[in-house]
KEMARSE-834633 format. One record per residue: residue number from 1; x, y, z of N, C-alpha, C in turn; residue in three letters. Coordinates in steps of 0.05 Angstrom, whole numbers, plus 32768, in hexadecimal, padded with zeros to 4 digits. Layout:
# KEMARSE-834633
SITE   sefi   n_px   n_py   n_pz   ca_px   ca_py   ca_pz   c_px   c_py   c_pz   guro
SITE    NUM      X      Y      Z       X       Y       Z      X      Y      Z    ALA
...
//
This chain:
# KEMARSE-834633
SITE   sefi   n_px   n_py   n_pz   ca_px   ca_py   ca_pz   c_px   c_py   c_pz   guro
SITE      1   8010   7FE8   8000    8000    8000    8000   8011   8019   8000    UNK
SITE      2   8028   8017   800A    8046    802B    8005   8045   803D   7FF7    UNK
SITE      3   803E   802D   7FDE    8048    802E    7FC6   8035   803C   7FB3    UNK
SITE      4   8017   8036   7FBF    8001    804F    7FAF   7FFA   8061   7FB6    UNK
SITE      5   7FFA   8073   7FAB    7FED    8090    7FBC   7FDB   808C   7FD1    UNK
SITE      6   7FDA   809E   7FEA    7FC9    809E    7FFE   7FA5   80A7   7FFA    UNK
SITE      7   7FA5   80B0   7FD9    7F8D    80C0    7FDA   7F7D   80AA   7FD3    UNK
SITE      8   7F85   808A   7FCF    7F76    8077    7FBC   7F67   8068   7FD6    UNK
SITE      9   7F73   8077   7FEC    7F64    8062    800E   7F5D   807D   8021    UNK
SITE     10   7F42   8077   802D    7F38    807D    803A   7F4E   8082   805A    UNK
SITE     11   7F3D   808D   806B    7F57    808A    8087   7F53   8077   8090    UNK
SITE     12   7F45   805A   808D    7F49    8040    8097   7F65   802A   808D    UNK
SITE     13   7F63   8038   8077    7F77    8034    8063   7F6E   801C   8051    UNK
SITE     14   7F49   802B   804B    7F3B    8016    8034   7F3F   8022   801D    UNK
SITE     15   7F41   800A   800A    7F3F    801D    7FF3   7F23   802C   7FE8    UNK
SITE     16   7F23   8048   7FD8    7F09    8056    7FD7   7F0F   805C   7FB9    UNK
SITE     17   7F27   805C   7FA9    7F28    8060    7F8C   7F40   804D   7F81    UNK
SITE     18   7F30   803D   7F64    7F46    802D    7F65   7F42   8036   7F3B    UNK
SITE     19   7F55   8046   7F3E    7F6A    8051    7F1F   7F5D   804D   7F03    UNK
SITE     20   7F5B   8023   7F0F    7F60    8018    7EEC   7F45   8008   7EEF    UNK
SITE     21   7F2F   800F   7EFC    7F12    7FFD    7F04   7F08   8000   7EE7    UNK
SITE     22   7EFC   7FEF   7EDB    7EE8    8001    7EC5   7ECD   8007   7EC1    UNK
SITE     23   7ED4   8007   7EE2    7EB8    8017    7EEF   7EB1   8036   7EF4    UNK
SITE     24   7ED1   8039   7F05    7ED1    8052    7F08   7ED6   8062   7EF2    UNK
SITE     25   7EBC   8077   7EEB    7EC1    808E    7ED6   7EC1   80A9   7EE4    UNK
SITE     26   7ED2   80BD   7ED8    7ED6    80CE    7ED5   7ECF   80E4   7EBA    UNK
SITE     27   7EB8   80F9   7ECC    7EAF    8106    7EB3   7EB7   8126   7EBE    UNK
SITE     28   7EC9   812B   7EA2    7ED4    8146    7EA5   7EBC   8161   7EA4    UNK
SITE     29   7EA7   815B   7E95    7E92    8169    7E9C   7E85   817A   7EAE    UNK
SITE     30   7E87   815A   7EC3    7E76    8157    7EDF   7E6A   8178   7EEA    UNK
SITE     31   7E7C   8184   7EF2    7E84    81A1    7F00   7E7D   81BA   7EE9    UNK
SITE     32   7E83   81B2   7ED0    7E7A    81CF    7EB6   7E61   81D6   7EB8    UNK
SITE     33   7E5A   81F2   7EC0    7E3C    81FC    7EC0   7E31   81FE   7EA7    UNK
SITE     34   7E25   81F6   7EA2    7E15    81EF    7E8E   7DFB   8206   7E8F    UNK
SITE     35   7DFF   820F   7E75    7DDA    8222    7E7B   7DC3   821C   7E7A    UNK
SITE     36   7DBF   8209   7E70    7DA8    81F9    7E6B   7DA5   81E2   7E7B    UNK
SITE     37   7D8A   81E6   7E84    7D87    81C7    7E8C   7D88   81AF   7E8F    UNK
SITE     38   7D88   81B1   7E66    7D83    8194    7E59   7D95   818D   7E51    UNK
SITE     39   7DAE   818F   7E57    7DC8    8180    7E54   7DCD   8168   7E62    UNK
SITE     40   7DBE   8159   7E52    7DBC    813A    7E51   7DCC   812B   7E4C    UNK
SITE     41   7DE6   8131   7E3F    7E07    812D    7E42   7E0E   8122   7E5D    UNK
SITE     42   7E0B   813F   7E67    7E16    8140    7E85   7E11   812E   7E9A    UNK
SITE     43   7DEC   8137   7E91    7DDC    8136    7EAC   7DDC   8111   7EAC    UNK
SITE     44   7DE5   8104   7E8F    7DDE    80DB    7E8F   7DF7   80E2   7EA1    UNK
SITE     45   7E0F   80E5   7E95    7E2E    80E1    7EA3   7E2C   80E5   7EC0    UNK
SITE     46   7E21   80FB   7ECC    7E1B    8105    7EE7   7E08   80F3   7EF6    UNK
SITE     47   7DF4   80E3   7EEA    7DE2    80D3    7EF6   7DED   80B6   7F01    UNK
SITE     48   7E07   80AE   7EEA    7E1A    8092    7EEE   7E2A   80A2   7F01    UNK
SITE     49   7E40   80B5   7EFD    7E50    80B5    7F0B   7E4D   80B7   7F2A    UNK
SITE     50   7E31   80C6   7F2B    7E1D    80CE    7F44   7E1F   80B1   7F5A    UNK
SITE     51   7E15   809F   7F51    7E0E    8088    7F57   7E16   8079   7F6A    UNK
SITE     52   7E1C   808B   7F83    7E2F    8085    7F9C   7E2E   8064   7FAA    UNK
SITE     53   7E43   8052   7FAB    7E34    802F    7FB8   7E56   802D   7FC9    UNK
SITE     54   7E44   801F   7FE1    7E56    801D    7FF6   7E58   8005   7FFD    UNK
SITE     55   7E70   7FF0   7FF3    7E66    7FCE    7FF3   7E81   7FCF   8012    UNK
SITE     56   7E73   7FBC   8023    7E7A    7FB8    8036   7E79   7F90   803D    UNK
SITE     57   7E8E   7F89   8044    7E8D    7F6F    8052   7E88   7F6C   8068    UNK
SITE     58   7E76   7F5A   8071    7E70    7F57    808B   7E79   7F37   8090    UNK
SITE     59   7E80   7F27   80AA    7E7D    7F0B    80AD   7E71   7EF7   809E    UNK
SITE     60   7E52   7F00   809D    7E40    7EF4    8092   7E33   7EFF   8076    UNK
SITE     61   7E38   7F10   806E    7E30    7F24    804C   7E48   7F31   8041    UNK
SITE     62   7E41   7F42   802D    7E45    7F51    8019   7E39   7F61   801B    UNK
SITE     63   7E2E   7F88   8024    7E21    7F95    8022   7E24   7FA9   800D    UNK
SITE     64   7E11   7FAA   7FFC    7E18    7FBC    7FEA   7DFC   7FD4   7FF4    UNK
SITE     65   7E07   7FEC   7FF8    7DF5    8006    7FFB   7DF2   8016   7FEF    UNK
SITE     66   7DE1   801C   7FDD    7DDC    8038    7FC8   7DD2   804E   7FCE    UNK
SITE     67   7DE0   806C   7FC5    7DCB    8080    7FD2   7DBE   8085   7FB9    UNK
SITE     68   7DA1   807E   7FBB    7D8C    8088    7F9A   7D7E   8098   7FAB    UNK
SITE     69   7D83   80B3   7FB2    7D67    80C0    7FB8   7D5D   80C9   7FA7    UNK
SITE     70   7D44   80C8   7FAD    7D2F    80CF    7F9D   7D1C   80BA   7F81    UNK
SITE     71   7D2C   80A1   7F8A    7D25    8088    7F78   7D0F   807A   7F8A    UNK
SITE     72   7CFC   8067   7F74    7CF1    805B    7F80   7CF2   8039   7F7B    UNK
SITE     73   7CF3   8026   7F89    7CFA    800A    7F84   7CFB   7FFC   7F6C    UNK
SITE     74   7CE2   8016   7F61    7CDD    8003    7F48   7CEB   800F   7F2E    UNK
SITE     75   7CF9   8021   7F2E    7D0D    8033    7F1C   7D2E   8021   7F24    UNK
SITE     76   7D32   8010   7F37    7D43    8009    7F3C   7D44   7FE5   7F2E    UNK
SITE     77   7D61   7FE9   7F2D    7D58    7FBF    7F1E   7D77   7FB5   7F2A    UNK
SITE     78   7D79   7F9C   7F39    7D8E    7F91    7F4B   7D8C   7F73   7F37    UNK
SITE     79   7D9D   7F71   7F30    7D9D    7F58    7F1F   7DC1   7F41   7F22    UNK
SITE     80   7DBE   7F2D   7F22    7DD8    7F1F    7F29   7DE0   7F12   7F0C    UNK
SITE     81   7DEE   7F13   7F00    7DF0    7F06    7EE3   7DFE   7EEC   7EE5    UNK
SITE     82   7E04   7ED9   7EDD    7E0C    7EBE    7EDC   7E33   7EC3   7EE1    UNK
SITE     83   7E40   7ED9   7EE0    7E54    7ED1    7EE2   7E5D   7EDD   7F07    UNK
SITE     84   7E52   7EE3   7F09    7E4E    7EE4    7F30   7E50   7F05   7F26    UNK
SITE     85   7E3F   7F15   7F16    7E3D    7F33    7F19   7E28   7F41   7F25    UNK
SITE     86   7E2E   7F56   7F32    7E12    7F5B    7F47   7E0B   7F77   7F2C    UNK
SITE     87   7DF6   7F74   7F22    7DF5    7F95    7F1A   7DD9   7FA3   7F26    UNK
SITE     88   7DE4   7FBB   7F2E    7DC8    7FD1    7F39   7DC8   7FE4   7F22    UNK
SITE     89   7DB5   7FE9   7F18    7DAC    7FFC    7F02   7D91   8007   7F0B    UNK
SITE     90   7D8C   801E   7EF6    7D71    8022    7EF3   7D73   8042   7EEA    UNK
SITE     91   7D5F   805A   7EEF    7D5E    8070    7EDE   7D52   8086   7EEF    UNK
SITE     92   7D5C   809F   7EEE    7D4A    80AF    7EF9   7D46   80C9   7EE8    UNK
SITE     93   7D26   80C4   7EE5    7D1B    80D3    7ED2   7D1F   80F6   7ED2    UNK
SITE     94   7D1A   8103   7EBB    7D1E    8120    7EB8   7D00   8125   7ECA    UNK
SITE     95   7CFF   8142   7ED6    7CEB    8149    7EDE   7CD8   815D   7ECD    UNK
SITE     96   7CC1   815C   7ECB    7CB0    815F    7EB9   7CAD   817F   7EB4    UNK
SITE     97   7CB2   818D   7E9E    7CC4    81A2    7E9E   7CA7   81B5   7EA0    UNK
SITE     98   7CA3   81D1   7EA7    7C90    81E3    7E9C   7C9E   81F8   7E8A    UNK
SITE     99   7C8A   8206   7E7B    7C9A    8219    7E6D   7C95   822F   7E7C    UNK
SITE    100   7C93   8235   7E8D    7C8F    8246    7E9F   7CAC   8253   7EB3    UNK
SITE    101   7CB6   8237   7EB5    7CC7    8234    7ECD   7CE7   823A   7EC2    UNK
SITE    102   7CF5   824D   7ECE    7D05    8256    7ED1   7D18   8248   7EE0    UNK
SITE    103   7D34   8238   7ED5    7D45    822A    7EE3   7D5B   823F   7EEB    UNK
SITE    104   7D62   8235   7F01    7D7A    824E    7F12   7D8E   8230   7F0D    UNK
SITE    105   7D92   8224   7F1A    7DA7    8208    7F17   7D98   81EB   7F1E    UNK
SITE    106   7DA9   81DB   7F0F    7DA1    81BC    7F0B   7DB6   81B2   7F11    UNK
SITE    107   7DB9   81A0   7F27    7DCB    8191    7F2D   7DC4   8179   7F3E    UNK
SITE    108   7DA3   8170   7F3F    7DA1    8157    7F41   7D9E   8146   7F23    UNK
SITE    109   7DB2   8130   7F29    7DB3    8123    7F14   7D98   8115   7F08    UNK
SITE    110   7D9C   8113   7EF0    7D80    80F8    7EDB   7D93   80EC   7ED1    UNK
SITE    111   7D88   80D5   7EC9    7D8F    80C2    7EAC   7D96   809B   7EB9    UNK
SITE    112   7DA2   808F   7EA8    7D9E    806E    7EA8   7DB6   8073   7EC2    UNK
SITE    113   7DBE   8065   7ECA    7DDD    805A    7EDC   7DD9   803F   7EE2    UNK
SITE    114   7DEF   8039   7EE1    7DF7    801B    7EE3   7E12   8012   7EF6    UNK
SITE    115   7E11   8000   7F03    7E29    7FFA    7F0B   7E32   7FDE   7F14    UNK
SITE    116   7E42   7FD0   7F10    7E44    7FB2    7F12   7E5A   7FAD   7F27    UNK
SITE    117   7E5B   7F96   7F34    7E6D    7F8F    7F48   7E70   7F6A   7F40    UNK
SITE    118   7E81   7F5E   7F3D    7E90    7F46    7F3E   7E96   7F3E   7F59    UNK
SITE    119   7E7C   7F24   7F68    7E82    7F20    7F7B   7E92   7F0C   7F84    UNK
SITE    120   7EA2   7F03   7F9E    7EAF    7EFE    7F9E   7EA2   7ED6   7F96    UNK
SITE    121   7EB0   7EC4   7FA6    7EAD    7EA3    7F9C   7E98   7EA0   7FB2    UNK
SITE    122   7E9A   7EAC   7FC0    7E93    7E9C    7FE1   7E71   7EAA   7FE7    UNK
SITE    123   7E69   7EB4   7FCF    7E50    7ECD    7FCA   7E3B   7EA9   7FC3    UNK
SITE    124   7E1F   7EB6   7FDA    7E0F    7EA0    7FD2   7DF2   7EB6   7FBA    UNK
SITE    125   7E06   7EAC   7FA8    7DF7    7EB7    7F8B   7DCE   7EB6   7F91    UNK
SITE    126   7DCE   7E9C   7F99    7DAC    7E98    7FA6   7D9D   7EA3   7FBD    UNK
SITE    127   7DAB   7EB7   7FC5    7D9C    7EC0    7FDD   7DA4   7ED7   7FE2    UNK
SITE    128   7DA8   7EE8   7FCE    7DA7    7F0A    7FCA   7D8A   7F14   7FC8    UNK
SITE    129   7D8E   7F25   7FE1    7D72    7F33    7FEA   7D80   7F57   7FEE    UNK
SITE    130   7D66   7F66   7FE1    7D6C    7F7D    7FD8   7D52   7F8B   7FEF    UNK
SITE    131   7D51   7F9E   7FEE    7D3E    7FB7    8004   7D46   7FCF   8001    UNK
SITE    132   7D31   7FEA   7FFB    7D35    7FFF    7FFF   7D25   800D   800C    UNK
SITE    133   7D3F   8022   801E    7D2D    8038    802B   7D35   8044   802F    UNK
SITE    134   7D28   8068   8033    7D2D    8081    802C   7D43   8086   8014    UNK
SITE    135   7D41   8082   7FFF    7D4E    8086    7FEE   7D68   806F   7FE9    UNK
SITE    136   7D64   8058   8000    7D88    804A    8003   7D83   8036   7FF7    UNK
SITE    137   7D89   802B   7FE5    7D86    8012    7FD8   7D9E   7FF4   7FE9    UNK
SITE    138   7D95   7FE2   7FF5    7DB0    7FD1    8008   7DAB   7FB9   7FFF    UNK
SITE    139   7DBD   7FAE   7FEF    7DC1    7F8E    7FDC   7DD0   7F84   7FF6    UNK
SITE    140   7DCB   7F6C   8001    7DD0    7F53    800F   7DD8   7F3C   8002    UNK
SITE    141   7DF5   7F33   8001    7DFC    7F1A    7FF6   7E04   7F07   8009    UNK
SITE    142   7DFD   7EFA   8013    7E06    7EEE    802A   7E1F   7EDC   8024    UNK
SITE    143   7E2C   7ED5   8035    7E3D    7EC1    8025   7E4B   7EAD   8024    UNK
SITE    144   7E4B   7E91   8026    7E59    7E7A    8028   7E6C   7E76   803E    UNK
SITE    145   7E65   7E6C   8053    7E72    7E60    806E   7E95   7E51   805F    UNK
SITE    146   7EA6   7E5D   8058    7EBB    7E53    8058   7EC1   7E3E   8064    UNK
SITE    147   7ECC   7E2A   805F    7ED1    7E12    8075   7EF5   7E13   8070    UNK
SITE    148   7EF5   7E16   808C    7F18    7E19    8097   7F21   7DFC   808D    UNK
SITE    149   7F3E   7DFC   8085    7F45    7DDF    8081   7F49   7DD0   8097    UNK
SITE    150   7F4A   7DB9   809D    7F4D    7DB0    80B7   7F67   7DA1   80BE    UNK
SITE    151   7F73   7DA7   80D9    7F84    7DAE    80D8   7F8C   7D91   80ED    UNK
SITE    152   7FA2   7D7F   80E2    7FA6    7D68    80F8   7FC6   7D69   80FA    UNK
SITE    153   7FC8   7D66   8110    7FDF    7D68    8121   7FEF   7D49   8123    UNK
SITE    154   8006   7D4C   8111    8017    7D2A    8109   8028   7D31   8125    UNK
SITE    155   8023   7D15   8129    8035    7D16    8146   8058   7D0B   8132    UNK
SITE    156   806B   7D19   813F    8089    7D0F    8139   8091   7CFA   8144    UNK
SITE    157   809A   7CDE   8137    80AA    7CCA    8140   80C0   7CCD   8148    UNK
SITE    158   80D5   7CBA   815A    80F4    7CC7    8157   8100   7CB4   8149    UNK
//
């Protein structure tokens, strides 16, 4: 850990950015004020990159935590694909515009986001249970009781 920059770990000394993911994107955009609203460029890129998930190990799980506020369960889709991939997707819609209304700034995100995780061997693929509330989307993978090798003690002859 020496050897990588300090900014790639948290102060536990977890990692929180990792370089070469081809998950993690980076949109030079993000931050450009834009005058218009409807910069739908931005605002898809801003909605993935937005897409904050906090996967944690526990003893007994895998927690994966999403912040979607303002989503509802059924705009959300948690799906496990055959090669042990967890993906959370889903969309959050533009709001229904008036011609009346005068925008000062937009900086809650819209559009599709997606994001995939590769779980580990010991993940029981059959018994991922998903729940949301207030806005937190929390995937549950529970996961395979490891069995320690067992360990026998050769007694020495002389």
């Amino acid at each position: 850990m020496a050897m990588i920059p300090s900014f790639f770990y948290n102060r536990r000394g977890n990692r929180i950015f990792n370089p070469v993911s081809a998950f993690d994107v980076w949109d030079p955009l993000k931050d450009f004020p834009f005058s218009s609203p409807h910069s739908l460029i931005s605002r898809e890129n801003s909605a993935f990159v937005n897409t904050r998930i906090d996967w944690k190990e526990t003893p007994e799980a895998h927690v994966f935590e999403v912040d979607l506020p303002g989503l509802k369960k059924e705009e959300v889709k948690v799906k496990i694909e055959d090669d042990r991939v967890l993906q959370i997707s889903g969309e959050r819609n533009v709001e229904k515009e008036d011609k009346n209304d005068t925008w000062h700034r937009v900086e809650r995100s819209c559009g599709k986001f997606l994001r995939r995780f590769r779980l580990p061997e010991n993940a029981k693929m059959d018994q991922v249970k998903a729940s949301m509330e207030n806005g937190v989307l929390t995937v549950t993978v529970p996961k395979e009781e490891v069995k320690k090798p067992e360990v026998k003690a050769i007694e020495i002859s002389s």
